[in-house]
C-alpha positions in Angstrom: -45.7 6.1 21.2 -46.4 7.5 17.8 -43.9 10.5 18.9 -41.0 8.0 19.6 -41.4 6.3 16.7 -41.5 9.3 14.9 -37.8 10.3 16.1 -36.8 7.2 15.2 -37.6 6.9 11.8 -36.2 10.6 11.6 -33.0 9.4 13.1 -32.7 6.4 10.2 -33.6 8.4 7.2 -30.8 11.1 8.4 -28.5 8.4 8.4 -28.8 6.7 5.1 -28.9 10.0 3.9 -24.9 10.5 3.9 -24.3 11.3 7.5 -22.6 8.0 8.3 -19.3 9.2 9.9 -21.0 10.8 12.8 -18.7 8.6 15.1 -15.7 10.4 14.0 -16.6 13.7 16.5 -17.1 13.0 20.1 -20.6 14.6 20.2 -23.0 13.8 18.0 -24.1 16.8 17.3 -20.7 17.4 15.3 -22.1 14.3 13.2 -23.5 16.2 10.3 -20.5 18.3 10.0 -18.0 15.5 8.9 -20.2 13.4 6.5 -18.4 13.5 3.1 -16.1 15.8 4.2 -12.4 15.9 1.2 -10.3 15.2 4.5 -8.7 11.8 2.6 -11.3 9.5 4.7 -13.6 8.8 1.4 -11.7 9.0 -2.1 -13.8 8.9 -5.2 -10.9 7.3 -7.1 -10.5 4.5 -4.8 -11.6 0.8 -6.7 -13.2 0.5 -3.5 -15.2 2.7 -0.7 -14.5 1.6 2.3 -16.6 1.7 5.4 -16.6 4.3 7.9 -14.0 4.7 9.9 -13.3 4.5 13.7 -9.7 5.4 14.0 -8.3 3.3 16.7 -6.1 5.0 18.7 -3.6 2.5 19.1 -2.7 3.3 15.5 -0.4 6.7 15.3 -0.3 9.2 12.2 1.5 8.1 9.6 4.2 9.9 7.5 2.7 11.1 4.6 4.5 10.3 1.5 3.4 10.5 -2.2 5.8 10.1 -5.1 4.5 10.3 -9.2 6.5 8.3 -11.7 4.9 10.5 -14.7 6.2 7.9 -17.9 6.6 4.6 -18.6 11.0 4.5 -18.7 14.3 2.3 -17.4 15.3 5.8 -15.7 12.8 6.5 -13.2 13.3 4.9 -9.7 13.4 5.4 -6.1 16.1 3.9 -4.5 15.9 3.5 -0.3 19.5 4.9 1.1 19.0 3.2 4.5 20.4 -0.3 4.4 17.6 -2.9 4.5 17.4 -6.0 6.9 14.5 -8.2 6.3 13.4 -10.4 9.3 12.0 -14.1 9.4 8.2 -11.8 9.2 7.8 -8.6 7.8 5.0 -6.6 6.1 5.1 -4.2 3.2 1.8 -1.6 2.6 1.6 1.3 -0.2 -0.9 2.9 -1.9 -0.5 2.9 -5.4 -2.1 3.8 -8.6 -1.0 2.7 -12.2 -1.6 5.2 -15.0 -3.6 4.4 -18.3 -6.5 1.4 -18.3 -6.0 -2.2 -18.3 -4.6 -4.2 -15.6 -2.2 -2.2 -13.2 1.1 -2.5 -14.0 4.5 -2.1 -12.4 7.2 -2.7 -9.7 6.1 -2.2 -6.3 9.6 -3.9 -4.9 13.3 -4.9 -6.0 15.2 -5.7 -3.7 19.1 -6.7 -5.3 22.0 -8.8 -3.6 25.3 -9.6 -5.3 24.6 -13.6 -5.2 20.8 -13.1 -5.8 19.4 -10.3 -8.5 15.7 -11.1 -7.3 16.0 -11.8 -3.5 12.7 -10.0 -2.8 10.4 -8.8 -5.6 6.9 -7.7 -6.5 5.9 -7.0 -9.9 2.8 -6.8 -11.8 3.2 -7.4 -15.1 1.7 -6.2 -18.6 -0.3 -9.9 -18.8 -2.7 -9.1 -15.8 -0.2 -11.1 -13.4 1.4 -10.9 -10.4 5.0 -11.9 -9.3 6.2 -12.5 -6.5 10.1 -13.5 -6.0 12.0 -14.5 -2.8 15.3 -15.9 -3.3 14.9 -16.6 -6.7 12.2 -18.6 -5.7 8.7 -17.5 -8.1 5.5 -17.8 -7.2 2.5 -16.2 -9.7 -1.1 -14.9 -8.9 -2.9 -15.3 -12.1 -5.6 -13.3 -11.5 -5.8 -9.8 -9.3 -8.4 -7.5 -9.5 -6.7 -4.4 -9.6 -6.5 -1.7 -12.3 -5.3 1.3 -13.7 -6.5 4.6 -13.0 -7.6 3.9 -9.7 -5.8 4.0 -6.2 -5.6 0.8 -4.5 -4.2 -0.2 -1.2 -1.3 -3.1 -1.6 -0.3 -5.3 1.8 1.9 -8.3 1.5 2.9 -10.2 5.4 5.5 -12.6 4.9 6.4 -15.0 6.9 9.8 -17.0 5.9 10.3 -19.5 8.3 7.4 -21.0 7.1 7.8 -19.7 3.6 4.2 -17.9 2.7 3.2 -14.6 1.8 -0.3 -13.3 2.6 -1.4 -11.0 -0.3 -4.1 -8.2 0.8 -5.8 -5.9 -2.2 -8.2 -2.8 -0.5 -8.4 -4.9 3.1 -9.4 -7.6 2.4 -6.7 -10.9 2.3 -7.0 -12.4 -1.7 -4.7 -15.4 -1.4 -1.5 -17.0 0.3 1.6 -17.6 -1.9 3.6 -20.7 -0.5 7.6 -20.6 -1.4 9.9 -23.8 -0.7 13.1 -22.0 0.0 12.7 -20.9 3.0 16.1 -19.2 3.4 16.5 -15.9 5.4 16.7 -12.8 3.1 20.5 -11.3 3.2 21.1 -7.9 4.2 23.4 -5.3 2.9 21.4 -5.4 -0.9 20.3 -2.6 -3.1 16.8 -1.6 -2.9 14.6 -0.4 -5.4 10.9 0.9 -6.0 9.6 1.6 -9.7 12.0 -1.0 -11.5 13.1 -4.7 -11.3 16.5 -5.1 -11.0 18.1 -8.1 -13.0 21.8 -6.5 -11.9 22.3 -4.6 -8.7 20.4 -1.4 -9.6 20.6 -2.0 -13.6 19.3 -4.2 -16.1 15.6 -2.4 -15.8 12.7 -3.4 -18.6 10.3 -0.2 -19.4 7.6 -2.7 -19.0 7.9 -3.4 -16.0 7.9 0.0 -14.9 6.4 2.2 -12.5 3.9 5.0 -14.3 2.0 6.0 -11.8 1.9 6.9 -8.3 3.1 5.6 -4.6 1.9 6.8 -1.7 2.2 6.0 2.1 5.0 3.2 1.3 5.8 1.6 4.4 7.8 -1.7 5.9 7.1 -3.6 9.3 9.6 -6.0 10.8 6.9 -8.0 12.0 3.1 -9.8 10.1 0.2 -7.2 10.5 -2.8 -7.9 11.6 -5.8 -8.5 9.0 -7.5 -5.6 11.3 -4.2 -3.0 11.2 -4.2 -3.7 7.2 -8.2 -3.1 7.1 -7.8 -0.3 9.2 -4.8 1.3 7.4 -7.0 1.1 4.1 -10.0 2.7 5.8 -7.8 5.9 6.3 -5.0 7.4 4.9 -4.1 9.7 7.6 -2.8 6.3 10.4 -0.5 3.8 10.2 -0.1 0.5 12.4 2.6 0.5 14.9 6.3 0.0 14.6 7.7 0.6 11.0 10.9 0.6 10.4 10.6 2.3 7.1 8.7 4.5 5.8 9.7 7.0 2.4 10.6 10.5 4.2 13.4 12.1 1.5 15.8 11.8 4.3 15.6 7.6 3.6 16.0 7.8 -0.5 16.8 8.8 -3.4 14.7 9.9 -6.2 16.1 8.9 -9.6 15.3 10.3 -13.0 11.6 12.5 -13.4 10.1 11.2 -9.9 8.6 13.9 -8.2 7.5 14.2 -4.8 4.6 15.3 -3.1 4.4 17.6 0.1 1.9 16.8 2.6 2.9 19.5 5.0 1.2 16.9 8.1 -2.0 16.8 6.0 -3.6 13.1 5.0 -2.9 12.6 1.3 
Protein backbone atom coordinates (compact mmCIF):
# COMPACT_ATOMS: atom_id res chain seq x y z
CA UNK A 1 0.00 0.00 0.00
CA UNK A 2 2.71 2.45 0.99
CA UNK A 3 4.31 1.70 -2.62
CA UNK A 4 1.05 2.64 -4.42
CA UNK A 5 0.62 5.53 -2.70
CA UNK A 6 3.96 6.47 -3.28
CA UNK A 7 3.39 6.41 -7.20
CA UNK A 8 0.69 8.41 -6.71
CA UNK A 9 1.84 11.23 -5.04
CA UNK A 10 4.81 11.08 -7.61
CA UNK A 11 2.36 11.15 -10.42
CA UNK A 12 0.54 14.54 -8.79
CA UNK A 13 3.64 16.42 -7.91
CA UNK A 14 4.93 15.75 -11.71
CA UNK A 15 1.90 17.27 -12.78
CA UNK A 16 1.53 20.49 -11.05
CA UNK A 17 4.99 20.79 -11.84
CA UNK A 18 4.35 22.10 -15.58
CA UNK A 19 3.59 18.87 -17.34
CA UNK A 20 -0.09 19.60 -17.88
CA UNK A 21 -0.50 19.02 -21.67
CA UNK A 22 0.43 15.43 -21.52
CA UNK A 23 -3.00 14.76 -23.27
CA UNK A 24 -1.84 16.40 -26.32
CA UNK A 25 0.50 12.98 -27.49
CA UNK A 26 -1.21 9.74 -27.68
CA UNK A 27 1.17 7.99 -25.21
CA UNK A 28 1.80 9.26 -22.16
CA UNK A 29 5.09 8.85 -22.14
CA UNK A 30 5.33 11.74 -24.87
CA UNK A 31 3.67 13.83 -21.94
CA UNK A 32 6.80 15.48 -20.61
CA UNK A 33 7.97 16.37 -24.01
CA UNK A 34 5.14 18.96 -24.83
CA UNK A 35 4.69 20.75 -21.53
CA UNK A 36 5.50 24.48 -22.29
CA UNK A 37 6.55 23.78 -25.50
CA UNK A 38 6.65 27.77 -28.04
CA UNK A 39 4.36 25.79 -30.46
CA UNK A 40 1.49 28.85 -30.14
CA UNK A 41 -0.60 26.57 -27.51
CA UNK A 42 0.56 28.85 -24.31
CA UNK A 43 1.40 32.68 -25.15
CA UNK A 44 3.02 34.76 -22.47
CA UNK A 45 1.45 37.83 -23.97
CA UNK A 46 -1.97 36.60 -23.85
CA UNK A 47 -4.32 38.80 -21.04
CA UNK A 48 -5.29 35.43 -20.29
CA UNK A 49 -3.75 31.66 -20.12
CA UNK A 50 -5.94 29.44 -21.07
CA UNK A 51 -6.41 25.91 -20.03
CA UNK A 52 -4.89 22.99 -21.67
CA UNK A 53 -5.96 22.09 -24.69
CA UNK A 54 -7.69 18.99 -26.20
CA UNK A 55 -7.92 19.76 -29.85
CA UNK A 56 -11.15 18.33 -31.00
CA UNK A 57 -11.00 16.97 -34.16
CA UNK A 58 -14.01 18.15 -35.54
CA UNK A 59 -12.26 21.43 -35.66
CA UNK A 60 -9.80 21.71 -38.91
CA UNK A 61 -6.53 23.93 -39.16
CA UNK A 62 -7.09 27.21 -39.69
CA UNK A 63 -5.49 29.66 -42.21
CA UNK A 64 -2.94 31.34 -40.54
CA UNK A 65 -3.15 35.04 -41.07
CA UNK A 66 -1.32 37.95 -39.14
CA UNK A 67 -1.32 41.52 -40.40
CA UNK A 68 0.63 44.64 -38.29
CA UNK A 69 -0.87 48.11 -38.57
CA UNK A 70 2.66 49.74 -37.17
CA UNK A 71 0.99 53.74 -36.57
CA UNK A 72 -1.74 55.28 -35.50
CA UNK A 73 -3.10 56.95 -39.33
CA UNK A 74 -6.38 57.56 -41.80
CA UNK A 75 -4.07 55.48 -44.44
CA UNK A 76 -3.63 52.17 -43.17
CA UNK A 77 -6.45 49.66 -43.87
CA UNK A 78 -7.32 46.27 -45.09
CA UNK A 79 -9.92 46.21 -47.43
CA UNK A 80 -11.67 42.48 -48.21
CA UNK A 81 -11.93 42.16 -52.28
CA UNK A 82 -14.52 39.38 -52.04
CA UNK A 83 -17.94 40.78 -52.00
CA UNK A 84 -19.59 40.21 -48.51
CA UNK A 85 -23.13 38.82 -47.86
CA UNK A 86 -24.13 38.76 -44.27
CA UNK A 87 -26.77 36.23 -43.28
CA UNK A 88 -29.79 36.45 -40.65
CA UNK A 89 -26.55 34.74 -38.04
CA UNK A 90 -23.14 35.07 -38.61
CA UNK A 91 -20.01 35.14 -36.38
CA UNK A 92 -16.84 37.14 -36.58
CA UNK A 93 -13.45 35.90 -34.49
CA UNK A 94 -9.74 37.66 -34.61
CA UNK A 95 -7.01 37.90 -32.55
CA UNK A 96 -6.00 41.19 -32.00
CA UNK A 97 -3.64 43.28 -30.11
CA UNK A 98 -3.61 47.17 -29.69
CA UNK A 99 -0.28 48.85 -29.37
CA UNK A 100 0.72 51.36 -26.43
CA UNK A 101 -1.18 50.94 -22.74
CA UNK A 102 -4.54 52.03 -21.81
CA UNK A 103 -7.64 50.59 -23.04
CA UNK A 104 -7.39 48.76 -26.55
CA UNK A 105 -8.27 50.78 -29.17
CA UNK A 106 -9.34 50.53 -32.79
CA UNK A 107 -11.65 49.23 -35.66
CA UNK A 108 -12.02 45.60 -35.79
CA UNK A 109 -14.95 46.07 -38.60
CA UNK A 110 -16.52 48.58 -41.24
CA UNK A 111 -18.57 47.42 -43.19
CA UNK A 112 -20.01 50.55 -45.86
CA UNK A 113 -23.22 50.61 -48.15
CA UNK A 114 -24.29 53.50 -50.36
CA UNK A 115 -27.70 54.08 -48.19
CA UNK A 116 -25.98 53.15 -44.84
CA UNK A 117 -22.19 54.39 -44.01
CA UNK A 118 -22.33 52.12 -40.65
CA UNK A 119 -24.30 49.03 -41.64
CA UNK A 120 -22.00 46.78 -39.64
CA UNK A 121 -19.38 48.08 -37.26
CA UNK A 122 -17.16 47.41 -34.36
CA UNK A 123 -15.01 49.87 -32.80
CA UNK A 124 -13.33 50.48 -29.62
CA UNK A 125 -12.87 53.69 -28.88
CA UNK A 126 -10.12 56.08 -27.09
CA UNK A 127 -12.80 56.37 -23.91
CA UNK A 128 -12.48 52.57 -22.85
CA UNK A 129 -15.81 51.88 -24.94
CA UNK A 130 -17.12 49.69 -27.26
CA UNK A 131 -19.41 50.27 -30.33
CA UNK A 132 -21.19 48.25 -31.95
CA UNK A 133 -23.38 49.52 -35.09
CA UNK A 134 -25.86 47.58 -37.30
CA UNK A 135 -27.94 49.53 -39.61
CA UNK A 136 -27.22 52.64 -38.03
CA UNK A 137 -28.59 51.21 -35.18
CA UNK A 138 -25.82 51.85 -31.86
CA UNK A 139 -25.53 49.94 -29.10
CA UNK A 140 -22.40 50.70 -26.37
CA UNK A 141 -20.55 48.36 -23.84
CA UNK A 142 -19.30 50.65 -21.29
CA UNK A 143 -16.97 48.64 -19.88
CA UNK A 144 -14.49 45.81 -21.50
CA UNK A 145 -11.73 44.42 -19.99
CA UNK A 146 -9.35 44.40 -22.65
CA UNK A 147 -6.05 46.34 -23.14
CA UNK A 148 -3.23 47.24 -24.94
CA UNK A 149 -0.20 45.42 -25.33
CA UNK A 150 -1.65 42.25 -24.89
CA UNK A 151 -3.23 39.70 -27.49
CA UNK A 152 -6.76 39.04 -26.88
CA UNK A 153 -9.23 36.78 -28.68
CA UNK A 154 -12.45 38.93 -29.99
CA UNK A 155 -15.90 36.78 -30.99
CA UNK A 156 -19.03 38.57 -31.80
CA UNK A 157 -22.38 35.85 -32.94
CA UNK A 158 -25.12 37.84 -34.25
CA UNK A 159 -28.25 36.87 -34.68
CA UNK A 160 -30.55 39.52 -36.71
CA UNK A 161 -33.76 38.17 -36.84
CA UNK A 162 -33.88 38.47 -33.37
CA UNK A 163 -31.67 41.49 -33.34
CA UNK A 164 -28.68 40.59 -30.49
CA UNK A 165 -25.17 40.20 -30.66
CA UNK A 166 -23.32 37.95 -28.25
CA UNK A 167 -19.95 39.57 -27.30
CA UNK A 168 -17.12 36.90 -26.27
CA UNK A 169 -13.53 38.47 -24.80
CA UNK A 170 -10.69 35.29 -24.32
CA UNK A 171 -13.71 32.49 -24.31
CA UNK A 172 -15.66 33.36 -22.21
CA UNK A 173 -19.32 35.30 -23.29
CA UNK A 174 -19.23 39.11 -21.48
CA UNK A 175 -22.57 40.43 -22.52
CA UNK A 176 -25.47 40.44 -25.18
CA UNK A 177 -26.15 43.67 -27.12
CA UNK A 178 -29.98 43.86 -28.10
CA UNK A 179 -30.61 46.17 -31.52
CA UNK A 180 -34.37 47.07 -32.52
CA UNK A 181 -33.89 47.23 -36.16
CA UNK A 182 -33.86 44.10 -37.08
CA UNK A 183 -33.37 44.56 -40.82
CA UNK A 184 -31.18 42.12 -42.92
CA UNK A 185 -27.69 43.57 -43.62
CA UNK A 186 -27.49 44.48 -47.64
CA UNK A 187 -24.91 42.99 -49.69
CA UNK A 188 -22.77 44.37 -52.35
CA UNK A 189 -20.99 47.10 -49.53
CA UNK A 190 -17.45 47.98 -49.06
CA UNK A 191 -15.63 46.33 -46.37
CA UNK A 192 -13.09 47.53 -44.21
CA UNK A 193 -10.68 46.35 -41.29
CA UNK A 194 -8.38 49.06 -39.39
CA UNK A 195 -10.74 52.15 -40.08
CA UNK A 196 -14.46 53.31 -39.67
CA UNK A 197 -15.83 54.30 -42.70
CA UNK A 198 -18.24 57.45 -42.47
CA UNK A 199 -18.25 57.40 -46.64
CA UNK A 200 -17.78 54.24 -48.64
CA UNK A 201 -14.09 53.63 -47.91
CA UNK A 202 -13.25 57.41 -46.77
CA UNK A 203 -14.02 59.76 -44.13
CA UNK A 204 -11.49 57.68 -41.59
CA UNK A 205 -10.62 59.36 -37.92
CA UNK A 206 -6.85 58.44 -36.79
CA UNK A 207 -8.48 57.76 -33.52
CA UNK A 208 -10.19 55.29 -34.34
CA UNK A 209 -7.58 53.49 -35.93
CA UNK A 210 -6.02 50.25 -36.04
CA UNK A 211 -2.23 50.26 -34.35
CA UNK A 212 -1.67 47.11 -33.75
CA UNK A 213 -2.01 43.73 -34.83
CA UNK A 214 -4.81 41.13 -36.43
CA UNK A 215 -4.42 37.81 -36.60
CA UNK A 216 -6.53 34.66 -37.58
CA UNK A 217 -9.55 37.09 -38.80
CA UNK A 218 -12.29 34.95 -39.71
CA UNK A 219 -16.33 35.13 -40.60
CA UNK A 220 -18.98 32.28 -40.19
CA UNK A 221 -22.35 32.39 -41.94
CA UNK A 222 -23.77 30.83 -39.08
CA UNK A 223 -23.70 31.59 -34.52
CA UNK A 224 -20.77 29.57 -33.02
CA UNK A 225 -20.90 27.65 -30.37
CA UNK A 226 -19.77 29.00 -26.80
CA UNK A 227 -17.48 25.67 -27.01
CA UNK A 228 -16.03 26.36 -30.88
CA UNK A 229 -15.23 30.07 -29.55
CA UNK A 230 -13.57 28.60 -26.19
CA UNK A 231 -11.90 26.11 -28.15
CA UNK A 232 -10.69 28.47 -30.92
CA UNK A 233 -9.11 30.63 -28.02
CA UNK A 234 -7.42 27.63 -26.40
CA UNK A 235 -5.37 27.24 -29.65
CA UNK A 236 -4.27 29.26 -32.41
CA UNK A 237 -3.41 26.53 -34.72
CA UNK A 238 -7.75 25.27 -35.36
CA UNK A 239 -10.59 26.95 -36.47
CA UNK A 240 -14.44 25.87 -36.13
CA UNK A 241 -16.07 24.59 -39.14
CA UNK A 242 -17.41 26.34 -42.17
CA UNK A 243 -16.01 29.98 -42.76
CA UNK A 244 -16.66 31.71 -45.42
CA UNK A 245 -13.87 34.08 -44.97
CA UNK A 246 -10.93 34.11 -43.69
CA UNK A 247 -7.79 36.94 -44.67
CA UNK A 248 -5.50 34.83 -47.27
CA UNK A 249 -3.95 37.84 -49.66
CA UNK A 250 -5.86 36.26 -52.41
CA UNK A 251 -9.32 37.83 -50.44
CA UNK A 252 -7.82 41.62 -49.77
CA UNK A 253 -6.14 44.36 -50.15
CA UNK A 254 -3.54 45.84 -47.98
CA UNK A 255 -3.68 49.63 -47.94
CA UNK A 256 -1.03 52.08 -46.81
CA UNK A 257 2.10 50.57 -44.27
CA UNK A 258 0.10 47.13 -43.37
CA UNK A 259 2.41 44.42 -43.49
CA UNK A 260 1.78 40.86 -43.53
CA UNK A 261 2.97 38.01 -41.77
CA UNK A 262 3.97 34.53 -43.27
CA UNK A 263 3.09 31.58 -41.42
CA UNK A 264 4.42 29.11 -43.94
CA UNK A 265 1.46 26.31 -42.33
CA UNK A 266 2.90 27.07 -38.90
CA UNK A 267 0.43 28.31 -35.80
CA UNK A 268 1.02 31.94 -35.26
Amino acid sequence: MRSWQGVISALLIFCMSGICWCHFDVHFEKCSLTCGDNNGHHRSDRQHEPPPYRHNQHMPFCPQTEYVFPRTSTTDYIRVKTPMRFFDEFSICTWAKSYGTGAFVGTILSYSTLTNDNALAIIFDPNGKLSVIAMEEEKLHNVHPLQKGVENHICFAFVRSDGHVKIFFNGTMTTRLNFNNVNPIPSGGSFVIGQDQDSPVGTFQASQSMHGEIKNYMIWNRTLENEEILDMYRSTCYCAPGYTLALTMDQIQLQGAVNAVYAENKCL
